[in-house]
PDB file with SEQRES, HELIX, SHEET and CRYST1 records, atoms N, CA, C and O in Angstrom:
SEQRES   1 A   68  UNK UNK UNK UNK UNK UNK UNK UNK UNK UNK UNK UNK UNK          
SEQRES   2 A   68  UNK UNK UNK UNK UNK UNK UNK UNK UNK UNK UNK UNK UNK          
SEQRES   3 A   68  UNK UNK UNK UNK UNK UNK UNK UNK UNK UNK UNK UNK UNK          
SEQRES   4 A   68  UNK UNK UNK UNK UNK UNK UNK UNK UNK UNK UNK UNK UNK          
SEQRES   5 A   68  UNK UNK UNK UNK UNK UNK UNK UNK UNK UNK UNK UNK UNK          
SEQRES   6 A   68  UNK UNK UNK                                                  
HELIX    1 AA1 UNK A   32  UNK A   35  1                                   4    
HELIX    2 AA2 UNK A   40  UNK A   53  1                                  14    
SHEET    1 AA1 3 UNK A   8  UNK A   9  0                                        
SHEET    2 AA1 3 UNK A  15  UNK A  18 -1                                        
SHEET    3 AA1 3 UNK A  26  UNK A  29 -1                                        
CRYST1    1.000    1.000    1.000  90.00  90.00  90.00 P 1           1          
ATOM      1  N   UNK A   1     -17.734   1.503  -0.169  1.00  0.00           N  
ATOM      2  CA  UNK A   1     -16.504   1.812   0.537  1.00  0.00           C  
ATOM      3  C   UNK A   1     -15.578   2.589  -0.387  1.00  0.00           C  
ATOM      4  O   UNK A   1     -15.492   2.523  -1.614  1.00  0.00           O  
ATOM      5  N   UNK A   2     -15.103   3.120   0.225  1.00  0.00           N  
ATOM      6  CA  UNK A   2     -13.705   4.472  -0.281  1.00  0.00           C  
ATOM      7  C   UNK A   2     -12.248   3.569  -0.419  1.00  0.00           C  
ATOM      8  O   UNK A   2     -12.345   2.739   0.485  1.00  0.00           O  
ATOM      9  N   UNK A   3     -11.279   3.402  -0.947  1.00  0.00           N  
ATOM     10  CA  UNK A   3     -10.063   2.863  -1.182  1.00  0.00           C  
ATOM     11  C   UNK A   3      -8.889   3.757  -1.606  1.00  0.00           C  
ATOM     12  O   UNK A   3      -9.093   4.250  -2.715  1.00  0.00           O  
ATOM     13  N   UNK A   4      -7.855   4.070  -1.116  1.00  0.00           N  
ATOM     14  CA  UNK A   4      -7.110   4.988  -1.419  1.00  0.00           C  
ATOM     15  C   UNK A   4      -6.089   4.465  -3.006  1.00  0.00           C  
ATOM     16  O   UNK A   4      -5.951   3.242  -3.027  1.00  0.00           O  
ATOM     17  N   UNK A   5      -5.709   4.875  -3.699  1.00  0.00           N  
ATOM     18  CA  UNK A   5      -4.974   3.365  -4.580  1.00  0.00           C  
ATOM     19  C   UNK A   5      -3.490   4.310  -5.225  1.00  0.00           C  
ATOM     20  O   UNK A   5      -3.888   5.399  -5.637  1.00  0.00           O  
ATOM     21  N   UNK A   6      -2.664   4.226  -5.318  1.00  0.00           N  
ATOM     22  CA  UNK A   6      -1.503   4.436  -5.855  1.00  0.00           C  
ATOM     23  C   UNK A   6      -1.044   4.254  -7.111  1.00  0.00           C  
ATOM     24  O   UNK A   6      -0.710   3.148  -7.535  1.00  0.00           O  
ATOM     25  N   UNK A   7      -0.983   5.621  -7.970  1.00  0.00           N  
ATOM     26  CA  UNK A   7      -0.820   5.464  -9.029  1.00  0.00           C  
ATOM     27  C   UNK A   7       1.058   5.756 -10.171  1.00  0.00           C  
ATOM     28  O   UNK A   7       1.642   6.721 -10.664  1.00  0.00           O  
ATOM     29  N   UNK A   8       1.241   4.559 -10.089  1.00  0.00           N  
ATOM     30  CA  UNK A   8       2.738   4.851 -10.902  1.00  0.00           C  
ATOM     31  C   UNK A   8       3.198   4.453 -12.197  1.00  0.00           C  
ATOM     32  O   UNK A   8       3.114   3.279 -12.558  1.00  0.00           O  
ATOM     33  N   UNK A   9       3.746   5.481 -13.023  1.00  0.00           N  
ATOM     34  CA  UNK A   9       4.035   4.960 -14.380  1.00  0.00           C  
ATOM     35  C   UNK A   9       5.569   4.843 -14.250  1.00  0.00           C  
ATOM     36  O   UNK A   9       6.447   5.543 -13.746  1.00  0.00           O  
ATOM     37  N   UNK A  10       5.511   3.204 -15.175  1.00  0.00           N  
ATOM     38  CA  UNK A  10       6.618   2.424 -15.140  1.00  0.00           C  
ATOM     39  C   UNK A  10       7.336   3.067 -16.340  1.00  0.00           C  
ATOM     40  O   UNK A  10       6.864   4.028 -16.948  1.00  0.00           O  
ATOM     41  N   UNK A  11       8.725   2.366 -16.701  1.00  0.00           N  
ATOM     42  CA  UNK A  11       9.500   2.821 -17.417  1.00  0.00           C  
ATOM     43  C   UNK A  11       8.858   2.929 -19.261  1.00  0.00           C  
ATOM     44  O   UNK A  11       8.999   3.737 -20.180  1.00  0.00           O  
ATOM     45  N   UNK A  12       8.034   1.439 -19.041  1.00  0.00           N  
ATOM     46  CA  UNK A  12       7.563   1.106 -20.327  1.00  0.00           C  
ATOM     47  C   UNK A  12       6.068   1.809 -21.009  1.00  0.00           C  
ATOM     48  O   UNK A  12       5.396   1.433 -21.970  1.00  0.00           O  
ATOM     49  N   UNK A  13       5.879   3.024 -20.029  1.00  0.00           N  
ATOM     50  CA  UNK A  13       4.751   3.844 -20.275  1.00  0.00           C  
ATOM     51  C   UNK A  13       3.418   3.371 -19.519  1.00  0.00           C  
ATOM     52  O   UNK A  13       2.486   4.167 -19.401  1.00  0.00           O  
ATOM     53  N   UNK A  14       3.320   1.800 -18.904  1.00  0.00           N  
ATOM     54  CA  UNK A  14       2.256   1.862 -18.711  1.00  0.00           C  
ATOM     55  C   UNK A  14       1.998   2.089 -17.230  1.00  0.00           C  
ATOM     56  O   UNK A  14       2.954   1.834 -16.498  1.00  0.00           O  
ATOM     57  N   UNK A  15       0.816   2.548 -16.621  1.00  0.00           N  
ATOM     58  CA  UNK A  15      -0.014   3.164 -15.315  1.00  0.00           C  
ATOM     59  C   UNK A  15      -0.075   1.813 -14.275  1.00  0.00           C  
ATOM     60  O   UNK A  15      -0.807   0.908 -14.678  1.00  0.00           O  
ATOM     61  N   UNK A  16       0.589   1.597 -13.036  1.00  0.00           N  
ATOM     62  CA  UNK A  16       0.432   0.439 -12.441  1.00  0.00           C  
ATOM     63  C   UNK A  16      -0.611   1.105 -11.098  1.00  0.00           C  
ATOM     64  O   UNK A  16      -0.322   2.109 -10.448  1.00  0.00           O  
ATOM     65  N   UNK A  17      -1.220   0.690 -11.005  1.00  0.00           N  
ATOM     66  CA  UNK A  17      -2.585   0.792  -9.534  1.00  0.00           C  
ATOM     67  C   UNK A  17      -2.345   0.019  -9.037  1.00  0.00           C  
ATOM     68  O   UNK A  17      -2.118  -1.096  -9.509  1.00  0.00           O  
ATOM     69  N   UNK A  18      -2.294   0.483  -7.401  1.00  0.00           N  
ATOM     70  CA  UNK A  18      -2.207  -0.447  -6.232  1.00  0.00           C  
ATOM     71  C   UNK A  18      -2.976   0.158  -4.727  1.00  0.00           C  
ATOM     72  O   UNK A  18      -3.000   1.301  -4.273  1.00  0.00           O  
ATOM     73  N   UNK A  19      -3.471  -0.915  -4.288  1.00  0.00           N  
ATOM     74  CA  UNK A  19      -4.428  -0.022  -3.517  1.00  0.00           C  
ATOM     75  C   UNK A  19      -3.967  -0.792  -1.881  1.00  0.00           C  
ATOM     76  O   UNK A  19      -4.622  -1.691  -1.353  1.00  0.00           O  
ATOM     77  N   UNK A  20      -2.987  -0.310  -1.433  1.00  0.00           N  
ATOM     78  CA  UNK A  20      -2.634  -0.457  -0.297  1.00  0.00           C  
ATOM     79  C   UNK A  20      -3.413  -1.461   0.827  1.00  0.00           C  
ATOM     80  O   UNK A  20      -3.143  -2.522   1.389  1.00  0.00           O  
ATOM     81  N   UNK A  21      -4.190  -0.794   0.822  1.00  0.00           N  
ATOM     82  CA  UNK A  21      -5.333  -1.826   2.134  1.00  0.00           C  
ATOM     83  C   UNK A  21      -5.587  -3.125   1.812  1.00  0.00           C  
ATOM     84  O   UNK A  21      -5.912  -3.903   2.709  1.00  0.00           O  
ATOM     85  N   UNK A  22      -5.481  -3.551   0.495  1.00  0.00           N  
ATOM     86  CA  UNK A  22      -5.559  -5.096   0.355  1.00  0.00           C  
ATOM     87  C   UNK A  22      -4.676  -5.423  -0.344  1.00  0.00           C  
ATOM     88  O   UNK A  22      -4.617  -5.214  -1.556  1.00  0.00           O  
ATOM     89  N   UNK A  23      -3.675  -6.116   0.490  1.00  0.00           N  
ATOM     90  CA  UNK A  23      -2.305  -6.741  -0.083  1.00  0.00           C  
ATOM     91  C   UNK A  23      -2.652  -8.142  -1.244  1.00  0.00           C  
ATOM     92  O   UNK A  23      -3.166  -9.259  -1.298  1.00  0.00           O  
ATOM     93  N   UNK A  24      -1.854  -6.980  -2.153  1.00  0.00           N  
ATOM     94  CA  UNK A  24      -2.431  -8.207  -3.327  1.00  0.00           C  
ATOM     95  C   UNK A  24      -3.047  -7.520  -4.295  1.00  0.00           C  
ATOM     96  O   UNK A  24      -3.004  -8.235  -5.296  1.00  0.00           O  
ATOM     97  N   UNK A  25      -3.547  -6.607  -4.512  1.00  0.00           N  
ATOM     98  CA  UNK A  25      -4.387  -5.918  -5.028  1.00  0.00           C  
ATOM     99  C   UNK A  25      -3.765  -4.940  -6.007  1.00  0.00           C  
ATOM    100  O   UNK A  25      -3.490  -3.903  -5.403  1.00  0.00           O  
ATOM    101  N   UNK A  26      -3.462  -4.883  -7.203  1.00  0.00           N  
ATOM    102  CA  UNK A  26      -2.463  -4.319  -7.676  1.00  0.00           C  
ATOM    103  C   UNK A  26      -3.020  -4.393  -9.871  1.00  0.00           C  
ATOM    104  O   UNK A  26      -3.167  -5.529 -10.322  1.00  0.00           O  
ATOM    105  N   UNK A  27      -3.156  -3.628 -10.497  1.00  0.00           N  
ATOM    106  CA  UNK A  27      -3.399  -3.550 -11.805  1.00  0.00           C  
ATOM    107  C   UNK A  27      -2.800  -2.572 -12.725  1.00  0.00           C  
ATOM    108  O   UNK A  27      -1.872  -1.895 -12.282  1.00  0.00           O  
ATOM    109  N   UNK A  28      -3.061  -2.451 -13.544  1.00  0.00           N  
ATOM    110  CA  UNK A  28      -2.592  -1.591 -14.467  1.00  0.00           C  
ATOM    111  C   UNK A  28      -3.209  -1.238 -15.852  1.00  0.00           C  
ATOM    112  O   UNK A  28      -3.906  -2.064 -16.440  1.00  0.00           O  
ATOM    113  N   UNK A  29      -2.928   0.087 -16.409  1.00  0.00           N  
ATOM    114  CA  UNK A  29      -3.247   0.457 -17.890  1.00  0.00           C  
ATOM    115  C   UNK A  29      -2.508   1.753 -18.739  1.00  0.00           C  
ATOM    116  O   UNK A  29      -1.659   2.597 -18.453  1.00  0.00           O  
ATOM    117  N   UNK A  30      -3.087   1.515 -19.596  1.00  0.00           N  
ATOM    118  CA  UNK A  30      -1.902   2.383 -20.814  1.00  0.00           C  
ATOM    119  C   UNK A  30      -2.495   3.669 -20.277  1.00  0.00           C  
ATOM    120  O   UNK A  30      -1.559   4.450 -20.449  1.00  0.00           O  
ATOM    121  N   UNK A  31      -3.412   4.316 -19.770  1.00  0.00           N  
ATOM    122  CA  UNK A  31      -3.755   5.468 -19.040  1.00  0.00           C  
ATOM    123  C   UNK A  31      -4.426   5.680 -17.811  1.00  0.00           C  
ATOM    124  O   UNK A  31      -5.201   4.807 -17.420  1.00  0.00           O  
ATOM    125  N   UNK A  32      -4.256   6.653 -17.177  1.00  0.00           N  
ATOM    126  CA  UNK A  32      -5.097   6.928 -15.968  1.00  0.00           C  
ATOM    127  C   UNK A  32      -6.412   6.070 -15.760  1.00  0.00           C  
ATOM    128  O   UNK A  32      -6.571   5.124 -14.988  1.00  0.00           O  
ATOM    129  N   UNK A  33      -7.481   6.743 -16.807  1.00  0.00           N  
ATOM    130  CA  UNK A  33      -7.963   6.079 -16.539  1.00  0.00           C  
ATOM    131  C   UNK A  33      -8.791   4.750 -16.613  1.00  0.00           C  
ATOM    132  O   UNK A  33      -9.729   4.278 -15.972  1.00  0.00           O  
ATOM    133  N   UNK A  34      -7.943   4.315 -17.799  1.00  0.00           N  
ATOM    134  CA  UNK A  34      -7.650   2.621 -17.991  1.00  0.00           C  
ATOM    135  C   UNK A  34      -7.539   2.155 -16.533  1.00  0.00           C  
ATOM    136  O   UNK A  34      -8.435   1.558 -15.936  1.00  0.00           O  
ATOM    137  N   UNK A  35      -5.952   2.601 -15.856  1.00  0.00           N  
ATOM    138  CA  UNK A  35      -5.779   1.915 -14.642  1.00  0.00           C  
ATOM    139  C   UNK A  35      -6.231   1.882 -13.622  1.00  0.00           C  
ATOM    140  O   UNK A  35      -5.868   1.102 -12.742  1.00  0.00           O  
ATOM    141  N   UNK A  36      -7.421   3.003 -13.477  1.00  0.00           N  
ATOM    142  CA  UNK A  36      -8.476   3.438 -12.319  1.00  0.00           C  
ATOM    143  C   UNK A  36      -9.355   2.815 -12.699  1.00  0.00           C  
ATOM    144  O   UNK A  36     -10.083   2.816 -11.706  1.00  0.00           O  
ATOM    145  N   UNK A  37      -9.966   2.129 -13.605  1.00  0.00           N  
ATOM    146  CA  UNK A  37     -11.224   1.147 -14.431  1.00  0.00           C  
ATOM    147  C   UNK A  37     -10.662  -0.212 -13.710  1.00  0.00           C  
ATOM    148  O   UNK A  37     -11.341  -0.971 -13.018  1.00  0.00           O  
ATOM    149  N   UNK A  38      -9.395  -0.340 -13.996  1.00  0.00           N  
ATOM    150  CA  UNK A  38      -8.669  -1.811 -13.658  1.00  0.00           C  
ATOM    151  C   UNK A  38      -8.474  -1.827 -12.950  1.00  0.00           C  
ATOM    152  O   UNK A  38      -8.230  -3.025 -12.807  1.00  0.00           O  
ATOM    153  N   UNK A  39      -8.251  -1.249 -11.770  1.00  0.00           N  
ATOM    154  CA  UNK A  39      -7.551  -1.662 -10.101  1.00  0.00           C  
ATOM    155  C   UNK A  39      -9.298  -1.255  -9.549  1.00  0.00           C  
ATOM    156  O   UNK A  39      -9.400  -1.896  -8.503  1.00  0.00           O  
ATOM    157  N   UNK A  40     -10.629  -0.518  -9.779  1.00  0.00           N  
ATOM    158  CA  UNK A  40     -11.559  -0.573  -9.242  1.00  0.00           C  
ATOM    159  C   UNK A  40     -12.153  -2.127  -9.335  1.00  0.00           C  
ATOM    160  O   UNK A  40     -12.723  -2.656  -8.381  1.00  0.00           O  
ATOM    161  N   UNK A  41     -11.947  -2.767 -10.584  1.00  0.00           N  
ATOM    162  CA  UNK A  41     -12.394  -4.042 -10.840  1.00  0.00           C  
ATOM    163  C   UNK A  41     -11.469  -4.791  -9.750  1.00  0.00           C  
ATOM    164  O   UNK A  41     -11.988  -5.691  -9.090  1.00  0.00           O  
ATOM    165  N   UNK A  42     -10.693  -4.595  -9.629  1.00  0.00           N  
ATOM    166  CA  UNK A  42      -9.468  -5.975  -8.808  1.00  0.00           C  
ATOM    167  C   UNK A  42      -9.999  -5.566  -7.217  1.00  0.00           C  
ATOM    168  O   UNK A  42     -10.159  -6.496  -6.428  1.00  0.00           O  
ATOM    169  N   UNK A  43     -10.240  -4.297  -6.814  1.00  0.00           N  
ATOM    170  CA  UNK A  43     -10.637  -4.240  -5.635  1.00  0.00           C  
ATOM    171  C   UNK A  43     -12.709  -4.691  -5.318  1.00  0.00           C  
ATOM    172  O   UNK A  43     -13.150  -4.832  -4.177  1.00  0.00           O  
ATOM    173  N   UNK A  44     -13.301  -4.781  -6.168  1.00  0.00           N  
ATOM    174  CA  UNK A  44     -14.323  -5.572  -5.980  1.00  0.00           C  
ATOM    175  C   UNK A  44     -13.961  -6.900  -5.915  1.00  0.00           C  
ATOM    176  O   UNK A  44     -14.079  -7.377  -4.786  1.00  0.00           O  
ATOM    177  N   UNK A  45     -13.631  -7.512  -6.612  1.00  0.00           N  
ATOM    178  CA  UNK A  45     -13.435  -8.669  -7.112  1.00  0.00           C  
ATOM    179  C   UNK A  45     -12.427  -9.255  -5.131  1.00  0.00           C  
ATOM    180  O   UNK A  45     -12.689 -10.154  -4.332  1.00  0.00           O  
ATOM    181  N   UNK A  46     -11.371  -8.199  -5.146  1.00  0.00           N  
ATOM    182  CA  UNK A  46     -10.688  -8.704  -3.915  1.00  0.00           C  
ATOM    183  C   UNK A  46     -11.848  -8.565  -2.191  1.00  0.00           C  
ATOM    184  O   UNK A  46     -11.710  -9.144  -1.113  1.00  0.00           O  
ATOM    185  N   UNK A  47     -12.813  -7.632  -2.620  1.00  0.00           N  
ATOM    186  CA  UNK A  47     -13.181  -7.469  -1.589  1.00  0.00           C  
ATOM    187  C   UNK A  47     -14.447  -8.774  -1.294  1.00  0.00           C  
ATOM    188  O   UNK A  47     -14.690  -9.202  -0.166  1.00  0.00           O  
ATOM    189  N   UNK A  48     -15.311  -9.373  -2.863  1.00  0.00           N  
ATOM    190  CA  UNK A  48     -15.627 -10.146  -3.065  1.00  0.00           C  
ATOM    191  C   UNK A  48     -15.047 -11.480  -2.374  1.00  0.00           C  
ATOM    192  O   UNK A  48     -15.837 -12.019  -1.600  1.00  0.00           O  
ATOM    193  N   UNK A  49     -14.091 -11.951  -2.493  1.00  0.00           N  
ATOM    194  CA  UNK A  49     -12.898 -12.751  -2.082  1.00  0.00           C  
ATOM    195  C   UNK A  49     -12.884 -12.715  -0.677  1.00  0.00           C  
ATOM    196  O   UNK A  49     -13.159 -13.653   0.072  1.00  0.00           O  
ATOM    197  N   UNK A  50     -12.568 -11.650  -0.385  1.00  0.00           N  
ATOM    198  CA  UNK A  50     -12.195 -11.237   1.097  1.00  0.00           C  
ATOM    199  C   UNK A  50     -14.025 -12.060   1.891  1.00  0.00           C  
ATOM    200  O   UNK A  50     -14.159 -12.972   2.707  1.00  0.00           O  
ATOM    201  N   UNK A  51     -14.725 -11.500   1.419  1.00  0.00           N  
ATOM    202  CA  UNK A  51     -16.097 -12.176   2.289  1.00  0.00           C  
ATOM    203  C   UNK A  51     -16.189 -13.217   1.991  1.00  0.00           C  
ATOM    204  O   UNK A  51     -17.057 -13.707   2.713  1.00  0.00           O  
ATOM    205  N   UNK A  52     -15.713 -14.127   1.148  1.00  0.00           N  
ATOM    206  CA  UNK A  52     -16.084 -15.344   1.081  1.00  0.00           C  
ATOM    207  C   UNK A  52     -15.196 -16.043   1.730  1.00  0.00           C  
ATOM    208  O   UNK A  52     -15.616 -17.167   2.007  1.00  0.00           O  
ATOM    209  N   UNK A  53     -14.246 -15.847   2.046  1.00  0.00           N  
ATOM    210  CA  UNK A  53     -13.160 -16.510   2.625  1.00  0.00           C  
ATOM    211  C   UNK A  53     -13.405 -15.922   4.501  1.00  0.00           C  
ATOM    212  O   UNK A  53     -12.808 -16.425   5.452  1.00  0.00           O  
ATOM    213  N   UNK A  54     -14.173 -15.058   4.571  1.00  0.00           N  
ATOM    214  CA  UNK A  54     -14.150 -14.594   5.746  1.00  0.00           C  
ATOM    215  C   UNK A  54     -13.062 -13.610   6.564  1.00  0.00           C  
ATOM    216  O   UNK A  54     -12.765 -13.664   7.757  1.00  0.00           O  
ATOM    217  N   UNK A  55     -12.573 -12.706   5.545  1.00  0.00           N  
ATOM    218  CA  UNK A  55     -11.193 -12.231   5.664  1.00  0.00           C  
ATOM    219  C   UNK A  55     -11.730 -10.786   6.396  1.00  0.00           C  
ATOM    220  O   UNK A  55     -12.888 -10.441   6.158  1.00  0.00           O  
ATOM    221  N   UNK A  56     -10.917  -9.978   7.250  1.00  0.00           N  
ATOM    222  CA  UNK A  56     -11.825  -8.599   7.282  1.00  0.00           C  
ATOM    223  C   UNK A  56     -11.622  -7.720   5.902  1.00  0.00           C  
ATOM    224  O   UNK A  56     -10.797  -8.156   5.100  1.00  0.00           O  
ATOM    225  N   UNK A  57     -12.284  -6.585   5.602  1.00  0.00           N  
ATOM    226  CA  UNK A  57     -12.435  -5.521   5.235  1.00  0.00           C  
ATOM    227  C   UNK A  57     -11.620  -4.409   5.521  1.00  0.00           C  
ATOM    228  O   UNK A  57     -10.584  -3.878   5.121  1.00  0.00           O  
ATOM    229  N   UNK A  58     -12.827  -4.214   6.692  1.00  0.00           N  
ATOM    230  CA  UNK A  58     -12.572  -2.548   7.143  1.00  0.00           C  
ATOM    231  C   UNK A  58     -10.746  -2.665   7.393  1.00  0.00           C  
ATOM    232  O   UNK A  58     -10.411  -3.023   8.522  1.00  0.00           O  
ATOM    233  N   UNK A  59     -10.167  -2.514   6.871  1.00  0.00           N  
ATOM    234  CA  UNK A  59      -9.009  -2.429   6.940  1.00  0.00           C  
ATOM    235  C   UNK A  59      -8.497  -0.774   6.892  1.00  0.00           C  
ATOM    236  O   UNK A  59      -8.759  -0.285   5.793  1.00  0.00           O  
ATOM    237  N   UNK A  60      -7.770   0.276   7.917  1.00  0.00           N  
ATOM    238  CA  UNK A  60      -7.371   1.014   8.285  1.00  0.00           C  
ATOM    239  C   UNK A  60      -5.950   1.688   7.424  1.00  0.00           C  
ATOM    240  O   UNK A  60      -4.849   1.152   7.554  1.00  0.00           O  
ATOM    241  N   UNK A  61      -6.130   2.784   6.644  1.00  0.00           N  
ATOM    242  CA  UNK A  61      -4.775   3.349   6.290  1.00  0.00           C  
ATOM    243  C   UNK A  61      -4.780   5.063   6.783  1.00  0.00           C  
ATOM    244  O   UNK A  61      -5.609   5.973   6.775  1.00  0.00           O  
ATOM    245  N   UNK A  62      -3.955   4.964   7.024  1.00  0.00           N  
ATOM    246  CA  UNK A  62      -3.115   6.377   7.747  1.00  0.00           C  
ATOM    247  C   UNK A  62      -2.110   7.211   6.623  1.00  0.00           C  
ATOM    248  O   UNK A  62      -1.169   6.839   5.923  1.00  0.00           O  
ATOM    249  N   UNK A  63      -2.607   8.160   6.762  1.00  0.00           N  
ATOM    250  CA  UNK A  63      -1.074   9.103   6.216  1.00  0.00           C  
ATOM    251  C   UNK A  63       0.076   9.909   6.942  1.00  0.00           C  
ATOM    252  O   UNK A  63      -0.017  10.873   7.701  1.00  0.00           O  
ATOM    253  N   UNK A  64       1.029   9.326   6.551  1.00  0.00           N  
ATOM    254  CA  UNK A  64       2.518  10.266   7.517  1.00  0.00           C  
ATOM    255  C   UNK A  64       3.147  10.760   6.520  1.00  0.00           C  
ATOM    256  O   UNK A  64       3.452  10.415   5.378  1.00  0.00           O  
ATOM    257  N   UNK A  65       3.302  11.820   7.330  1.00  0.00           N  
ATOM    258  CA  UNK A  65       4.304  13.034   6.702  1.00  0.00           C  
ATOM    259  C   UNK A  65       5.622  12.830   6.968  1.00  0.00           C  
ATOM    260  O   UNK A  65       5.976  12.553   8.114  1.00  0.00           O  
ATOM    261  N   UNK A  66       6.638  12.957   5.796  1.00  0.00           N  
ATOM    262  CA  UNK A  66       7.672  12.517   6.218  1.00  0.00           C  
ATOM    263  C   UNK A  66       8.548  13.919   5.773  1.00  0.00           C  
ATOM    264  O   UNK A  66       7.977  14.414   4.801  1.00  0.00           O  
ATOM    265  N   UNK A  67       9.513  14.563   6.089  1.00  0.00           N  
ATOM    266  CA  UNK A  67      10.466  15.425   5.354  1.00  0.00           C  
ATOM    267  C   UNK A  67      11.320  14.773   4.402  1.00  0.00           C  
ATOM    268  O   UNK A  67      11.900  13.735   4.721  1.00  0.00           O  
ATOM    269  N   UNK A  68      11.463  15.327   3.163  1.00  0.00           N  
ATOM    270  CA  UNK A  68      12.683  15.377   2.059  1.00  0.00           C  
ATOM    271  C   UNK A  68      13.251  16.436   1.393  1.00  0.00           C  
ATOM    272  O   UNK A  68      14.169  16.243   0.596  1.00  0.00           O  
TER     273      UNK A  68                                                      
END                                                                             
């Protein structure tokens, strides 16, 4: 499966990952791709979780365009 994930650097330099479709799901690292290593691990691990508990998956994200 494909996961879209959100990447933002905080004040203190380091890379926070968050991957929208599974609330909860959220990591970080001192670089890109530290934090793309670390939020791929948290989203196995969550999706892991998710089947054992019987939770869905296929969970749906959309993009909107907004003006600024």
């Amino acid at each position: 499966m494909k996961f879209l994930v959100t990447l933002e650097r905080c004040e203190d330099g380091w890379i926070v990952a968050e991957c929208p479709a599974l609330p909860g799901c959220v990591s970080q690292g001192r670089t890109t791709a530290e934090a793309l290593a670390n939020i791929r691990e948290a989203i196995e691990l969550s999706v892991e979780t998710r089947r054992a508990e019987g939770l869905p998956i296929n969970i749906e994200v959309a993009e909107v365009e907004v003006e600024i």
